[in-house]
C-alpha positions in Angstrom: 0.0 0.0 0.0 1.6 3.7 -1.1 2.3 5.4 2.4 1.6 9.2 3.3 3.0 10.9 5.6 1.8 13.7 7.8 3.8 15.8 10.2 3.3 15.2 13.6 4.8 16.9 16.4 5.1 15.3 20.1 6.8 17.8 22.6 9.6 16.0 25.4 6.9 15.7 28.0 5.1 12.7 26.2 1.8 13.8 23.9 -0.3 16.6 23.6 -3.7 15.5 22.2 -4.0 18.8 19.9 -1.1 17.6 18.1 -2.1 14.0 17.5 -5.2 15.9 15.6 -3.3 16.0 12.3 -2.5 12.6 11.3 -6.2 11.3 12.9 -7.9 13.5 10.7 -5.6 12.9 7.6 -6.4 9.1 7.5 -10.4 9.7 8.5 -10.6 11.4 5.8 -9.1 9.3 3.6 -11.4 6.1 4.9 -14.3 7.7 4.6 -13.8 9.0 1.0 -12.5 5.4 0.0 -8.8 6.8 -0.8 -6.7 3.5 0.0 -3.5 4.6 1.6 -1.5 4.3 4.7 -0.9 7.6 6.8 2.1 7.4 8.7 2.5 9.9 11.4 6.1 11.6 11.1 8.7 14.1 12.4 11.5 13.9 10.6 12.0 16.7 7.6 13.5 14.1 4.8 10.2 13.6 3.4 7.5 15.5 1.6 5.0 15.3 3.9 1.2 17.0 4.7 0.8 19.8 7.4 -2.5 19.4 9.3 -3.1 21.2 12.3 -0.7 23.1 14.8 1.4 25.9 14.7 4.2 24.2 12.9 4.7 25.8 9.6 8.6 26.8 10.8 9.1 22.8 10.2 8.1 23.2 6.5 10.2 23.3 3.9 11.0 20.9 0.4 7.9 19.7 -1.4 5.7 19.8 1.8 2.1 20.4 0.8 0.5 22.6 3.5 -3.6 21.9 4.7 -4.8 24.1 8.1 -1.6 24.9 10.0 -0.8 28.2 11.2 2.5 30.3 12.2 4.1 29.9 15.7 4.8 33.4 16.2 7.7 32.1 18.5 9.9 31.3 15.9 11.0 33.2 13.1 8.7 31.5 10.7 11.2 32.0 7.5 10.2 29.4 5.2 13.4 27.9 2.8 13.2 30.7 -0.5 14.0 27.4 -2.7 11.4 24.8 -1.3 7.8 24.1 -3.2 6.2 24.2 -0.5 2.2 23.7 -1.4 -0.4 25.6 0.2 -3.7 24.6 0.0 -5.1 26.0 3.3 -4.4 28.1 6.3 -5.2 28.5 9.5 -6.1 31.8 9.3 -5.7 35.4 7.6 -2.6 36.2 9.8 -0.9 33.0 8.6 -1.7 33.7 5.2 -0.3 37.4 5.2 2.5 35.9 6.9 3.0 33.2 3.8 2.2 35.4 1.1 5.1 38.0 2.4 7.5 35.4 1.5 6.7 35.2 -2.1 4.6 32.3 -1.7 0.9 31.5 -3.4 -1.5 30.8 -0.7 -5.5 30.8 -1.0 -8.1 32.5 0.8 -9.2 28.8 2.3 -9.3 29.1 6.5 -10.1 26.5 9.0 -8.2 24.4 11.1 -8.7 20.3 10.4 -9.4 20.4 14.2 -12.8 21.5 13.4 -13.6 18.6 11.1 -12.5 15.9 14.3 -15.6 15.7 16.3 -17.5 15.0 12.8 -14.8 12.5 11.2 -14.8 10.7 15.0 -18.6 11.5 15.4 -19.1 7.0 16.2 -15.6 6.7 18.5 -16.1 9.9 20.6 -19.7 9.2 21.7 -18.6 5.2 22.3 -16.1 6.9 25.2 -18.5 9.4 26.1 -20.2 6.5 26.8 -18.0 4.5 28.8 -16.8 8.1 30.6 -20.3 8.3 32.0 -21.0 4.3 32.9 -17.6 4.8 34.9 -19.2 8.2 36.5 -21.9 6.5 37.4 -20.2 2.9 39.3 -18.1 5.9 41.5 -21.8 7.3 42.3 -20.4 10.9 40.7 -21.9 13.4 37.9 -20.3 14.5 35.1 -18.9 17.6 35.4 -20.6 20.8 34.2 -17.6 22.7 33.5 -14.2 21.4 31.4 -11.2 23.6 32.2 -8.3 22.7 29.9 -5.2 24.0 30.1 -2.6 24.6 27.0 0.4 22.2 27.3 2.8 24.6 28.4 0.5 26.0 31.5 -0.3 22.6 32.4 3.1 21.9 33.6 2.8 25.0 36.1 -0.5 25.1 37.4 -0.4 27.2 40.4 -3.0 30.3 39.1 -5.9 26.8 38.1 -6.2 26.3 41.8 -6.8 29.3 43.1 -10.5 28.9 43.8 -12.1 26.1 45.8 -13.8 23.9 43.0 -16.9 22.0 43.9 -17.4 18.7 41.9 -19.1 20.3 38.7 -15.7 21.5 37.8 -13.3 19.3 36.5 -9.8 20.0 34.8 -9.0 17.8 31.5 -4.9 17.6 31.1 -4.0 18.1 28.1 -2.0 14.6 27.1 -5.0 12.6 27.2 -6.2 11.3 23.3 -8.0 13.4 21.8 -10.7 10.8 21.4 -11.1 11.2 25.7 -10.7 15.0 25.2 -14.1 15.2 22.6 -15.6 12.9 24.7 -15.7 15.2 27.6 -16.4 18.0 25.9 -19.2 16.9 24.5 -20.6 15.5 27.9 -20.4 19.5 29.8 -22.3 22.3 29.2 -19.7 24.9 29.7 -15.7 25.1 28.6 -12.6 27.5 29.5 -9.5 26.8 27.7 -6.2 28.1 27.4 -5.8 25.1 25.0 -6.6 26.5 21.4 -8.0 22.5 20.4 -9.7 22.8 23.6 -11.4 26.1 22.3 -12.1 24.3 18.5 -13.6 21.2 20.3 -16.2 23.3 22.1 -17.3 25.6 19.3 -18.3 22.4 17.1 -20.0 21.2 19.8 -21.8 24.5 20.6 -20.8 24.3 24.2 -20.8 28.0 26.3 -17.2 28.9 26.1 -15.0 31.4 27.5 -11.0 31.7 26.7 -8.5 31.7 29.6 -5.5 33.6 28.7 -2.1 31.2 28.3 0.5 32.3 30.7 2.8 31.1 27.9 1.3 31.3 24.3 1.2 34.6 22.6 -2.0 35.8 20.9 -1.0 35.0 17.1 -2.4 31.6 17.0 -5.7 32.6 18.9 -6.4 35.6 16.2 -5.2 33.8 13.2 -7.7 30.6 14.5 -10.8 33.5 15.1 -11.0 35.2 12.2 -10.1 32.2 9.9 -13.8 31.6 11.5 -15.2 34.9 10.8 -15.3 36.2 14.0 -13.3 39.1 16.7 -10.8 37.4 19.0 -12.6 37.2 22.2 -11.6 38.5 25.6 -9.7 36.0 27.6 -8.9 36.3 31.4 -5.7 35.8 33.2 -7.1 32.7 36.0 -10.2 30.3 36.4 -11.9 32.4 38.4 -12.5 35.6 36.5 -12.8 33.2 33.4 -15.4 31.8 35.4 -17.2 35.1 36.0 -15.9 35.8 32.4 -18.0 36.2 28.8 -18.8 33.5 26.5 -16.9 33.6 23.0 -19.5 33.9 20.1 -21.2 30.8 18.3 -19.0 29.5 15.2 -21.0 30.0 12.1 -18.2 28.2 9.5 -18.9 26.1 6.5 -16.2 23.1 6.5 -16.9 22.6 2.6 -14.3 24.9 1.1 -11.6 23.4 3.6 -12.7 19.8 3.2 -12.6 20.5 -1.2 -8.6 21.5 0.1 -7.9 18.1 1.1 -4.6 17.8 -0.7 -5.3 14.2 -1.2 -7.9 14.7 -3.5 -5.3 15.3 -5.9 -3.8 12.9 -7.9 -0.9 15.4 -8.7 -0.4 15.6 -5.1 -0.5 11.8 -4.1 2.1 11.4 -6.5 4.1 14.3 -4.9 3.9 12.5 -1.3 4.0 9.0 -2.1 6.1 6.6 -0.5 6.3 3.3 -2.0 7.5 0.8 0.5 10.4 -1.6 -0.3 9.5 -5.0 -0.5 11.8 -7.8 1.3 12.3 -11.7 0.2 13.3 -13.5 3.5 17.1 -14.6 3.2 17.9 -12.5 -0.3 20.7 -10.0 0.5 20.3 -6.9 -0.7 23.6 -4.8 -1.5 22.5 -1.7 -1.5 25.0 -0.4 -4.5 21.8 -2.6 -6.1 19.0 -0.6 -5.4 17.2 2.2 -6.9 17.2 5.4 -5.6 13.3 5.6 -5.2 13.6 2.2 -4.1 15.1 1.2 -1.0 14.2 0.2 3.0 17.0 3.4 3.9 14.2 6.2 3.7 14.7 9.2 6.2 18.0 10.0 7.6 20.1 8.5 4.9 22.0 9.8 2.6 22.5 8.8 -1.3 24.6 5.6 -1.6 28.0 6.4 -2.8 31.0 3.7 -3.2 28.5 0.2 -2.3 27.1 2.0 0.7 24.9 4.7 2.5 25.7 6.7 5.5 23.5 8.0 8.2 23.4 12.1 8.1 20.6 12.5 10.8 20.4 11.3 14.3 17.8 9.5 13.8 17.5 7.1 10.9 14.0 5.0 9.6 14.4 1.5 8.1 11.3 0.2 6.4 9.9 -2.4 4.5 6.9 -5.1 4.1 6.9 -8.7 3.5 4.0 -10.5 1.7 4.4 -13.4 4.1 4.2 -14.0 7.2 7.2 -13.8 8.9 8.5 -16.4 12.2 8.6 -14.7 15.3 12.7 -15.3 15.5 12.8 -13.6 12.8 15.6 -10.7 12.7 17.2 -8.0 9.4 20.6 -8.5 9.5 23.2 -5.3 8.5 26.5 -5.2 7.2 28.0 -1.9 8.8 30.9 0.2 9.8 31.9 3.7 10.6 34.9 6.1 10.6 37.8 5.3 11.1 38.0 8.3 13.0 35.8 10.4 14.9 33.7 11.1 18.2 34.9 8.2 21.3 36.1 5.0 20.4 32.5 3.7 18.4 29.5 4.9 17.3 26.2 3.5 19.2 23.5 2.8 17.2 20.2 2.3 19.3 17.4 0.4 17.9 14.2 2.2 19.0 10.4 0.1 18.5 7.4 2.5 19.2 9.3 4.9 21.0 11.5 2.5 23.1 15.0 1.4 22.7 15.1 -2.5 22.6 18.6 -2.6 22.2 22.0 -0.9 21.1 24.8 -1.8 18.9 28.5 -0.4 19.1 30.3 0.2 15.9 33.8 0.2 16.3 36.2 3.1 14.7 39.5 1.0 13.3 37.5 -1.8 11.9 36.2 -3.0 8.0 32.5 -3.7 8.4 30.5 -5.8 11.0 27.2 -8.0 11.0 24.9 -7.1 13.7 21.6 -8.4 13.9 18.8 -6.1 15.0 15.0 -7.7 16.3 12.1 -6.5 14.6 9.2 -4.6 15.8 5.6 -6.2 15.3 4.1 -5.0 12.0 0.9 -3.1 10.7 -2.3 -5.0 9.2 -0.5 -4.2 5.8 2.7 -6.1 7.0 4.5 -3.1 6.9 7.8 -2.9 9.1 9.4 0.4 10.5 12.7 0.4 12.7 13.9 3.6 13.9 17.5 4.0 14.6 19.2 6.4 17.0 22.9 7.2 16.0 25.0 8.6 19.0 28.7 9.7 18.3 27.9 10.9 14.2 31.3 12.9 13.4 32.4 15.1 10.4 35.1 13.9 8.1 36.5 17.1 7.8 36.9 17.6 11.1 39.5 14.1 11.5 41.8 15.2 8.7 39.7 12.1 6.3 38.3 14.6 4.0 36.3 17.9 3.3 33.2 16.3 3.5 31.1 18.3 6.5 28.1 16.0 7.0 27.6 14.2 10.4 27.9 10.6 9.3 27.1 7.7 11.6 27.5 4.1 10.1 27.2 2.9 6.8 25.5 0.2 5.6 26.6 -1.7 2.8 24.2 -4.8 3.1 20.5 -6.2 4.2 19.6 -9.7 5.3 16.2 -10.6 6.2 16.6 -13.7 7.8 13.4 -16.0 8.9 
């Protein structure tokens, strides 16, 4: 199956469930218009990939097609002069001006894909609304009334939430539960105040009275750019819960989806093409060399530069090696490398980690001095589709020119000149 992917952004405390938005929405709306392929939720920049949601579009840059996001006006927000960067939606006006400063073609389309979750997830949200309640009930409590959710970085210093005493209609909703939970919640109270801006797009789909809390951390760009890519005046916000309490409801959103939905970059043949990524199919026990493969063909995707001399060398500190089988594979079943590293460089070896949904399983020393070594690395459990991603770490990269071996500046890791997959 041809893979997509779409950026996704996870901050060092774990997950923030506005950011998780992008790829959820991306896929939903490719299921439910019948557009077989497999989203693949990414942060790396090696890739042309979709923007959906967030204020990333500082990580943009080569071929990257852009559907929704908005500026961080924390960062400088310079987008690469020689990139083809695609815009087919914005957040907002401010964004747009923004964009359209840098010599770039952006149209009047405005809406964050946020807005579209609580519709796409209409069948999962009230399933855990469900649940939410049955469990509210067993503990002999109500739902709460009123949400509160915090954005992600005021949730990490909460001192100014807990200033009044909250009785039980009140409850606070942290921000790196799934977003599923989040809508689920929302829909359930009658009243919201958010700092979070997702928090704020949740309860204007649903309609729910909702005042904004002011972020102690955010600046107003996003809020703004989000408001009047609706139609409407930024609304007052309050600097605590208790005058946000006391405080005004935003007004109503009156939007039309269709013009942002019509934007769906994957609706376009042109740009499926532009984003594809055709996975690299493995026979078990066939060794690939990898002076072999195609350029547009091969399991070494992000993090990896072209092969030179039999082999390819890691230029990123984290690398992605991925593949499907059309079998079914033994569980003792491991890939096997050939690899090696400078000769000289950074500590005696270069460690390369092997990381599995997020966790390093195990790590491999490459020592500087030798020819090339096999090292055997386990393989995570695969997709429905048989699909198989490892994600390696590479600690102790060095620069050639910086050893007296050459004038070449990259960081370079390990090679690899070879690929077993042996079952």
């Amino acid at each position: 199956m041809t893979s997509i992917y779409v950026y996704s952004w996870k901050p060092g405390s774990g997950v923030n469930f506005g950011d998780e938005i992008g790829p959820m929405v991306v896929d939903a709306v490719c299921r439910k218009s019948s557009i077989s392929l497999k989203i693949i939720p990414s942060g790396q920049p090696l890739k042309a990939k979709i923007f959906a949601v967030g204020s990333v579009l500082h990580e943009a840059r080569g071929s990257d097609v852009i559907w929704g996001v908005g500026v961080n006006s924390k960062h400088a927000s310079i987008l690469p002069r020689s990139s083809d960067i695609r815009f087919n939606a914005v957040r907002g006006p401010l964004t747009r001006s923004v964009v359209r400063d840098q010599g770039f073609e952006c149209p009047e389309v405005f809406g964050d894909p946020g807005l579209l979750f609580p519709m796409l997830f209409d069948k999962e949200i009230r399933t855990r609304r469900g649940e939410l309640e049955r469990a509210a009930h067993d503990l002999g409590v109500r739902m709460p009334e009123t949400i509160v959710i915090p954005n992600i970085n005021d949730d990490r210093f909460l001192p100014y939430f807990s200033e009044p005493q909250l009785d039980g209609s009140i409850m606070f909703i942290r921000p790196h539960l799934d977003p599923i939970t989040v809508a689920a919640y929302i829909s359930a109270s009658s009243r919201v105040i958010s700092s979070s801006l997702h928090g704020l797009v949740f309860a204007d789909v649903y309609g729910r009275s909702t005042t904004r809390m002011t972020s102690q951390y955010e600046a107003e760009f996003k809020y703004t750019d989000y408001y009047e890519g609706t139609g409407r005046q930024t609304p007052k916000s309050y600097p605590d819960l208790q005058r946000s309490l006391d405080g005004e409801e935003t007004s109503r959103l009156e939007w039309d989806p269709e013009p942002l939905l019509k934007a769906f970059p994957l609706f376009d043949e042109e740009l499926i093409d532009r984003l594809k990524v055709d996975r690299f199919e493995m026979e078990p026990n066939k060794t690939y060399e990898v002076a072999e493969l195609e350029r547009d063909k091969s399991p070494l995707v992000e993090g990896w530069a072209d092969p030179e001399n039999g082999s390819a060398w890691s230029v990123s500190e984290w690398a992605n090696f991925e593949f499907y089988v059309k079998q079914t594979l033994s569980q003792d079943s491991f890939l096997r490398l050939n690899v090696g590293t400078l000769s000289k460089g950074t500590g005696a070896f270069t460690l390369l980690r092997v990381v599995h949904n997020g966790a390093a399983v195990e790590s491999h020393r490459i020592v500087r001095g030798e020819s090339g070594a096999k090292i055997d690395i386990s393989l995570p459990k695969p997709d429905a589709g048989k699909n198989y991603m490892i994600r390696f770490k590479i600690e102790n990269a060095s620069r050639p020119i910086d050893y007296g071996i050459g004038q070449d500046a990259r960081p370079l890791g390990v090679w690899v000149s070879n690929m077993t997959l042996v079952s």
